[in-house]
MDTraj code that builds the backbone (N, CA, C; nanometers):
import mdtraj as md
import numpy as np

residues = "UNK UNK UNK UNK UNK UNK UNK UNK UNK UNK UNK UNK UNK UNK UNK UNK UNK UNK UNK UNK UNK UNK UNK UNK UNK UNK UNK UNK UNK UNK UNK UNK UNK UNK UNK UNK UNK UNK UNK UNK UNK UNK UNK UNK UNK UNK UNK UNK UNK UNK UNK UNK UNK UNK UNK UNK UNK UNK UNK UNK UNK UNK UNK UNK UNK UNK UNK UNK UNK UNK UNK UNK UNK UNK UNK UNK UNK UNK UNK UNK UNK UNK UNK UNK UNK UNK UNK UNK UNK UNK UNK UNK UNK UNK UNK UNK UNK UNK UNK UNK UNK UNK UNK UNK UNK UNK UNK UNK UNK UNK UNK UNK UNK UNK UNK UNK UNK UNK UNK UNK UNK UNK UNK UNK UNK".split()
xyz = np.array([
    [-6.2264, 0.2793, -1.3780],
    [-6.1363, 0.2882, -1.4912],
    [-6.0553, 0.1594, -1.5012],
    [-6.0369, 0.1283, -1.6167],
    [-5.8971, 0.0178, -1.6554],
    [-5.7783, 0.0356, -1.5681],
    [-5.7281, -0.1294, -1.5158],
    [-5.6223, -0.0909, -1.4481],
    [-5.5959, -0.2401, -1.5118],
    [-5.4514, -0.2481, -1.5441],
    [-5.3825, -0.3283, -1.5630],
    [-5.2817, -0.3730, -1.4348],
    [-5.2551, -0.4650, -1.3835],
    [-5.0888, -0.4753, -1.2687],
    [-5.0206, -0.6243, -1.3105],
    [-4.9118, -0.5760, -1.3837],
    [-4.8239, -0.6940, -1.3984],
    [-4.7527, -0.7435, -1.2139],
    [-4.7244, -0.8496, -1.2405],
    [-4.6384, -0.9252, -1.1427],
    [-4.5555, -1.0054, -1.2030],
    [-4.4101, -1.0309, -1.1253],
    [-4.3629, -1.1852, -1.1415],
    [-4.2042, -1.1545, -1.1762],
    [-4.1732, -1.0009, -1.1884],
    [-4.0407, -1.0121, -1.2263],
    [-3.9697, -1.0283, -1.1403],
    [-3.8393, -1.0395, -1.2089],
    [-3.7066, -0.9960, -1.1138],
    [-3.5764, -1.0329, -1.1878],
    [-3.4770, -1.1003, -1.0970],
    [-3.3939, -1.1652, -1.1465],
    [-3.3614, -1.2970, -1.1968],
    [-3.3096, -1.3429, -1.2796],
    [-3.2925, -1.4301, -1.3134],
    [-3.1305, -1.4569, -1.3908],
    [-3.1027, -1.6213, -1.3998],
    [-2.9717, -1.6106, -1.4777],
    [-2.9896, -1.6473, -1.6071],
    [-2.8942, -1.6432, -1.6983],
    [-2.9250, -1.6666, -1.8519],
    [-2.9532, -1.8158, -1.8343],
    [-3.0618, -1.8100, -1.9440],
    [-3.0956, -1.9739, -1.9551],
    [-3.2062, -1.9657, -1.8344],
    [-3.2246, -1.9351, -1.7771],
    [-3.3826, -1.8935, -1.6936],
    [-3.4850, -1.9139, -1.6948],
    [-3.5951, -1.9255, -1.5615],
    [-3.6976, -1.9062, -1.6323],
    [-3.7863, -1.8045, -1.5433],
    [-3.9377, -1.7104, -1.5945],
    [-3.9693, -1.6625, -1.4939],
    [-4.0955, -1.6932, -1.5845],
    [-4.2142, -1.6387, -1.4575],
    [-4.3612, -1.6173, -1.4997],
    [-4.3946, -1.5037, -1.4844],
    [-4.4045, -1.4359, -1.5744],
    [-4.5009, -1.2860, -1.5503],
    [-4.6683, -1.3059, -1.5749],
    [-4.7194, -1.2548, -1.4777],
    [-4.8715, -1.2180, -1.4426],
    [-4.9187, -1.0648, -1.4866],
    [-5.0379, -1.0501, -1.5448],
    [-5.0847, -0.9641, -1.5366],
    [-5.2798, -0.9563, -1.5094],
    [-5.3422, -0.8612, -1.3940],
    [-5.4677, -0.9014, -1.3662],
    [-5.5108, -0.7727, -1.3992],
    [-5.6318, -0.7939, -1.4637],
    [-5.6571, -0.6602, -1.5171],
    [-5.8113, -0.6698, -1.4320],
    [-5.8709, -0.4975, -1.4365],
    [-5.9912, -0.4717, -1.3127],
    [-6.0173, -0.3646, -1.4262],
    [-6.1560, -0.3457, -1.4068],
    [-6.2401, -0.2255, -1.4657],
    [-6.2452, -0.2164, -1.6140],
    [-6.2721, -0.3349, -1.6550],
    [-6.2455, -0.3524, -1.8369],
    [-6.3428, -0.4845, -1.7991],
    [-6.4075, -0.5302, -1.9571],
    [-6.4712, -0.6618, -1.9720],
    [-6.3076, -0.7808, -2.0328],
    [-6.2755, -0.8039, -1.9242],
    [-6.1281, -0.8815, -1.9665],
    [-6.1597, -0.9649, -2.0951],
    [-6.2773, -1.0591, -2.0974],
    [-6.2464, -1.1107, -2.1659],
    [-6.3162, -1.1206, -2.3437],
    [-6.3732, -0.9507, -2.3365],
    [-6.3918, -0.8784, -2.4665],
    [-6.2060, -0.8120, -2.5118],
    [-6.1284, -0.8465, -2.4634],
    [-6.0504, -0.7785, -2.4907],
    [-5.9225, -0.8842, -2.5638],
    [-5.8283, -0.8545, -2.6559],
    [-5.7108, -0.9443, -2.6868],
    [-5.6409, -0.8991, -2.5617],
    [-5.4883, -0.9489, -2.5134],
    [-5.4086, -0.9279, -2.4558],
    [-5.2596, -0.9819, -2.4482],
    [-5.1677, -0.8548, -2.4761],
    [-5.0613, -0.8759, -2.5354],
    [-4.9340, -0.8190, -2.4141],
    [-4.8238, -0.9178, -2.4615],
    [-4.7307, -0.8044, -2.3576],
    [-4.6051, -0.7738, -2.4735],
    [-4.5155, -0.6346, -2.3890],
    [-4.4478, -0.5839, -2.4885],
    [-4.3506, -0.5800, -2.3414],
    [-4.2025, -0.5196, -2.4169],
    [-4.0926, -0.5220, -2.3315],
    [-4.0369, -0.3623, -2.3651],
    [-3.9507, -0.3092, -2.3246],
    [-3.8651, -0.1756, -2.3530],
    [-3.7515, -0.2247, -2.2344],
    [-3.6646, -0.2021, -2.3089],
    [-3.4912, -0.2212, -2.2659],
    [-3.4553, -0.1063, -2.2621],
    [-3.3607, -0.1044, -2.1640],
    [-3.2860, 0.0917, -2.1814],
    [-3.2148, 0.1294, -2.3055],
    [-3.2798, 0.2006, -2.3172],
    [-3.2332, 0.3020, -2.4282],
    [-3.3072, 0.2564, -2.5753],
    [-3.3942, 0.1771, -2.5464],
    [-3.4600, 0.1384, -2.6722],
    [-3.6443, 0.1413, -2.6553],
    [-3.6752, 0.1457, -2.8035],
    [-3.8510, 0.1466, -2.7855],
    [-3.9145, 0.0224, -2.7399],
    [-4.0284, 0.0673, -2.7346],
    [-4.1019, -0.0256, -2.6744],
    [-4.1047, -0.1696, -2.7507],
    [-4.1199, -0.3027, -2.7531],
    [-4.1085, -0.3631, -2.8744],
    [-4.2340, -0.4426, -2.8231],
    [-4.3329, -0.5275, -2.9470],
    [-4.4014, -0.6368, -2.8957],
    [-4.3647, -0.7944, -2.9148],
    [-4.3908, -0.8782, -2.8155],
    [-4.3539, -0.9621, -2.7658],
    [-4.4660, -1.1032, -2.8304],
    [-4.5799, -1.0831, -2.7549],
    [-4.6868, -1.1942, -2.7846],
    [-4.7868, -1.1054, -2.7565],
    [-4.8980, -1.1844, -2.8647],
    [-5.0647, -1.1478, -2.8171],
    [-5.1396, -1.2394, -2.7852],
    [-5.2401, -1.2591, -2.7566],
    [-5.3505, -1.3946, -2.7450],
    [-5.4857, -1.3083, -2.7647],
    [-5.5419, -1.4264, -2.8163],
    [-5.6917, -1.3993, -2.8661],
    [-5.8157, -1.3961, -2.7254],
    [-5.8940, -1.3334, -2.7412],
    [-5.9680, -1.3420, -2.6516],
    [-6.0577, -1.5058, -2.5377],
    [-6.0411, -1.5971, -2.6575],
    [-6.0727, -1.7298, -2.6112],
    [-5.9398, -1.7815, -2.5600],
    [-5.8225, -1.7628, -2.5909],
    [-5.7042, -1.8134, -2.5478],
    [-5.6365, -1.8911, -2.6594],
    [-5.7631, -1.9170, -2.7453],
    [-5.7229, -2.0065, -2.8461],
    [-5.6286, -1.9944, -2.9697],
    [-5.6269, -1.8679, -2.9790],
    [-5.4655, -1.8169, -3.0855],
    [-5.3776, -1.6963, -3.0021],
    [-5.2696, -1.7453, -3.0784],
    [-5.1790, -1.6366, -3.0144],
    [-5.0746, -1.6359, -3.1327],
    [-4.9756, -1.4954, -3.0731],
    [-4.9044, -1.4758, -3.1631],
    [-4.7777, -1.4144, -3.1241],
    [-4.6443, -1.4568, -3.1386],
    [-4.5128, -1.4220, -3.1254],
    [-4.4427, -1.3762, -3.2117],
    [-4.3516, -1.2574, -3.1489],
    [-4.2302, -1.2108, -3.2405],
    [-4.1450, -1.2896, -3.2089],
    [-4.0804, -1.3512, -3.3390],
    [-3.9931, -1.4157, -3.3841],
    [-3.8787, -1.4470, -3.2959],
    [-3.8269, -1.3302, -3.2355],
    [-3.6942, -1.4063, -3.1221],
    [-3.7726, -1.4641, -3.0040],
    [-3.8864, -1.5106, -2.9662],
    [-3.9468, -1.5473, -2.8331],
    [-4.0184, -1.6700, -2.8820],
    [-4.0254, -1.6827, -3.0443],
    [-4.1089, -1.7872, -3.0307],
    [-4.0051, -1.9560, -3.0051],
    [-4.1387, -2.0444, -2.9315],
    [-4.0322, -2.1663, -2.9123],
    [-3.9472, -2.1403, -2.7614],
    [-3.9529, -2.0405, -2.6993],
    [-3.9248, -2.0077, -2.5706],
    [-4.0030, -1.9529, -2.4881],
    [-4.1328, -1.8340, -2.5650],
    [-4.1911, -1.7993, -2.4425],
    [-4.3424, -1.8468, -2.5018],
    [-4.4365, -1.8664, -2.3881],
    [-4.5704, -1.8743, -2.4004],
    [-4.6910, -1.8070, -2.3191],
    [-4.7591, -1.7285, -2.3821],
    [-4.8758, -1.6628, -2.3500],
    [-5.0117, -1.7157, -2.3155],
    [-5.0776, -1.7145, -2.2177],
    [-5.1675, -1.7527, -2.1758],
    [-5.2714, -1.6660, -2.1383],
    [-5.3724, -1.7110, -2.1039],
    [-5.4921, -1.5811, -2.0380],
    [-5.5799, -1.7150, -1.9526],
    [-5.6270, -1.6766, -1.8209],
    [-5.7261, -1.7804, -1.7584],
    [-5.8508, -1.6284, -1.7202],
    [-5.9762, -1.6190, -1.8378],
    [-6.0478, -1.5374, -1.8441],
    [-6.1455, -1.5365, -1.6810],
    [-6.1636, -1.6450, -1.6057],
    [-6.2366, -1.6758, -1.5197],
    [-6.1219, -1.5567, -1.3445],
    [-6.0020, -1.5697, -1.3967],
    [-5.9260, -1.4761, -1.2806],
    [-5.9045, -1.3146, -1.4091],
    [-5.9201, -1.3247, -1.5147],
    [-5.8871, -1.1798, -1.5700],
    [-5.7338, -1.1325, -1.5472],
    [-5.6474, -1.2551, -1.5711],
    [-5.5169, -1.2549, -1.5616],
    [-5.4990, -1.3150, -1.6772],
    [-5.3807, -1.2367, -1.7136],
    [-5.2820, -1.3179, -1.8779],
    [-5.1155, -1.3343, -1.7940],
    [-5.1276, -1.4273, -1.8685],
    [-4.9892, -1.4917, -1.8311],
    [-4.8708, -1.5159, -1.9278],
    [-4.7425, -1.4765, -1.8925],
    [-4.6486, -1.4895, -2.0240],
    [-4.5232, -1.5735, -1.9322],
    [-4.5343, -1.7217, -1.9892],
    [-4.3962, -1.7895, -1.9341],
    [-4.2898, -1.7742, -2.0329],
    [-4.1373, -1.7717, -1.9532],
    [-4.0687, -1.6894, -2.0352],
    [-3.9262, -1.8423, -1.9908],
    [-3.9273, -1.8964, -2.0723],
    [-3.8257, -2.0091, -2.0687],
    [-3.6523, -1.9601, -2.1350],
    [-3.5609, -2.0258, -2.1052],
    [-3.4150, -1.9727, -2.1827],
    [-3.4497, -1.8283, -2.2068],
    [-3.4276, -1.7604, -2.1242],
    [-3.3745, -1.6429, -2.0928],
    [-3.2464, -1.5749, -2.1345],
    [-3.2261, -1.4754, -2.2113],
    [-3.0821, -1.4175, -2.2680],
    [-3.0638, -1.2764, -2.1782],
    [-2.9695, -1.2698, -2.1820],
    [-2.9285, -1.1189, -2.1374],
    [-3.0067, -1.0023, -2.1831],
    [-3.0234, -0.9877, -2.2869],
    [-3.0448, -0.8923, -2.4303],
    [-3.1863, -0.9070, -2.3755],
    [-3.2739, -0.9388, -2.3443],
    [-3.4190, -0.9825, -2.2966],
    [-3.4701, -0.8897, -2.1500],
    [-3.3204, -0.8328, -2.0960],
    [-3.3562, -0.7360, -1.9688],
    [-3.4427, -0.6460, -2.0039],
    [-3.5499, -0.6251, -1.9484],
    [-3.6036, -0.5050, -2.0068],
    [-3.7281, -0.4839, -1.9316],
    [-3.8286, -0.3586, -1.9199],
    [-3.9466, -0.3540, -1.8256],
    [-4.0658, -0.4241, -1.9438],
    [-4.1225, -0.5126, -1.8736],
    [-4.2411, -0.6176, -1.9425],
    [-4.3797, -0.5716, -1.8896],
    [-4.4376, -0.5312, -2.0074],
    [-4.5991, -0.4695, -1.9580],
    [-4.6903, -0.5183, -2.0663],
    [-4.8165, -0.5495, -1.9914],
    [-4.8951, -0.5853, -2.0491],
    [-5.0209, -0.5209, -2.1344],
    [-5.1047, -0.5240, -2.2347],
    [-5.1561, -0.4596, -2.2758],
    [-5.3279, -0.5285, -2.3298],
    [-5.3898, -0.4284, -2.3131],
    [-5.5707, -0.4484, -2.3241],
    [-5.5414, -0.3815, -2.4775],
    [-5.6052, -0.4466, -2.5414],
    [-5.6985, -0.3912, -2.6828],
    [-5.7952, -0.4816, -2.7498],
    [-5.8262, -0.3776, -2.8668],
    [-5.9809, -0.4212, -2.9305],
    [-5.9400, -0.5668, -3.0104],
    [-6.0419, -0.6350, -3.0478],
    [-5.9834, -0.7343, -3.1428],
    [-5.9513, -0.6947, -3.2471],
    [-6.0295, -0.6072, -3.2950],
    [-6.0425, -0.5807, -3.4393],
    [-5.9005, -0.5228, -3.4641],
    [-5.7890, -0.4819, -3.3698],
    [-5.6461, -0.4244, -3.4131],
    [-5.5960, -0.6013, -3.3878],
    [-5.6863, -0.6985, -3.3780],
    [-5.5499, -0.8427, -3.3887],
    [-5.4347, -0.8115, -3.5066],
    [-5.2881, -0.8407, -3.4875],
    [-5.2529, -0.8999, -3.3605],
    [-5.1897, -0.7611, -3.2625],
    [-5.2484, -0.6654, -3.2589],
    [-5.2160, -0.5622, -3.1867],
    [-5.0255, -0.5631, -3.1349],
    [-4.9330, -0.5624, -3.2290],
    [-4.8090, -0.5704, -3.2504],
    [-4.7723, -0.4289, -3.2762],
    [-4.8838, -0.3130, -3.2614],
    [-4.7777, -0.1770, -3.2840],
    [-4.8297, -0.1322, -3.1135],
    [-4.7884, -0.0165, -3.0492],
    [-4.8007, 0.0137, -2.9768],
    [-4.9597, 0.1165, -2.9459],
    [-4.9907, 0.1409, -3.0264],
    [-5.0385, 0.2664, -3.0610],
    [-5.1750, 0.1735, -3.1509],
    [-5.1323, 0.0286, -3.1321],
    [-5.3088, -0.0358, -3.1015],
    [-5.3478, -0.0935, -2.9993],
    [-5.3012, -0.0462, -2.8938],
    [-5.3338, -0.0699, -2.7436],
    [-5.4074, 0.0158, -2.6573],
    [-5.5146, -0.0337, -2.5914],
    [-5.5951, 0.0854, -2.5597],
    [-5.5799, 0.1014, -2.4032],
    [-5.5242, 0.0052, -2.3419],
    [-5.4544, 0.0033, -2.1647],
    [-5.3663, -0.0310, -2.1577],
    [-5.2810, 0.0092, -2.0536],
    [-5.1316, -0.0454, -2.0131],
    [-5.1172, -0.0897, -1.9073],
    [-5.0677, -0.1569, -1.8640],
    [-5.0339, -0.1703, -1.7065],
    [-4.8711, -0.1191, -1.6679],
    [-4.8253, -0.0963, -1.5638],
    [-4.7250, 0.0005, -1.4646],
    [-4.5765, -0.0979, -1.5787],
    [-4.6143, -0.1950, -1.5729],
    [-4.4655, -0.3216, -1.6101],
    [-4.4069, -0.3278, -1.4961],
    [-4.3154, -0.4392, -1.5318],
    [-4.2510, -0.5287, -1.4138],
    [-4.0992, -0.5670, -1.4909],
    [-3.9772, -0.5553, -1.4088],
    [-3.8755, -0.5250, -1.4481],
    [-3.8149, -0.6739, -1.4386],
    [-3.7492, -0.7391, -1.5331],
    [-3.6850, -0.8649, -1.5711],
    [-3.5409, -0.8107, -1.5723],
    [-3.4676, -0.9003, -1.5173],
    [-3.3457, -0.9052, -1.5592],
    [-3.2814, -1.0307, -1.5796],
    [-3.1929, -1.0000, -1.6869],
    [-3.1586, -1.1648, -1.6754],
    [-3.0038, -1.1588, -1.6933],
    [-2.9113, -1.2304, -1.6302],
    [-2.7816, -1.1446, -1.5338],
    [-2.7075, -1.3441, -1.6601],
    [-2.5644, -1.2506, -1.6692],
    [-2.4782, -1.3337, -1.7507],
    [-2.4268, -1.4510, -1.6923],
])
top = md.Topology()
chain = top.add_chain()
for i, resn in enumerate(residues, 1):
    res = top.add_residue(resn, chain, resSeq=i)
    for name in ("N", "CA", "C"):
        top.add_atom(name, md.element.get_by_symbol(name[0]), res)
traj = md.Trajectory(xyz[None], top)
């Protein structure tokens, strides 16, 4: 079966930076887009960035773009999201997500067809 496992969080201070990892097993990784999304307490899930299956497009919501960048190295079946200037408001559990192309840019939740556990960011004032 699909298993997604993010890595890479933790703490950080505002203005920050971290790398989150995610390696995915039991899927054709690189038939797949791959996107990560965040959820903060007390709020929904939101999406973040996607990337195309070649690596070659990607796509950001608007408060991340110009700070964070999405990657995928298809040969390890890991996607990667560097996350530069870091805000408070940005704490939140970061998980990554498998889907079809055909839902590009897979920006609702509910066009994602795997999840992985997420990995908890904080980013401290």
């Amino acid at each position: 079966h699909a298993q997604l496992v993010e890595s890479g969080g933790g703490l950080v201070q505002a203005g920050g930076s971290l790398r989150l990892s995610c390696v995915a097993s039991g899927l054709t990784f690189s038939s797949h887009i791959m996107g990560w999304f965040r959820q903060a307490p007390g709020k929904e899930r939101e999406f973040v960035a996607v990337i195309s299956r070649n690596g070659i497009t990607t796509y950001y919501a608007d408060s991340v773009k110009g700070r964070f960048t999405i990657s995928r190295d298809n040969a390890k079946n890991t996607v990667y999201l560097q996350m530069n200037s870091l805000k408070p408001e940005e704490t939140a559990v970061y998980y990554c997500a498998a889907g079809s192309p055909s839902n590009w840019p897979m920006r609702g939740i509910n066009e994602c067809d795997y999840w992985g556990q997420g990995t908890q960011v904080i980013v401290s004032s």
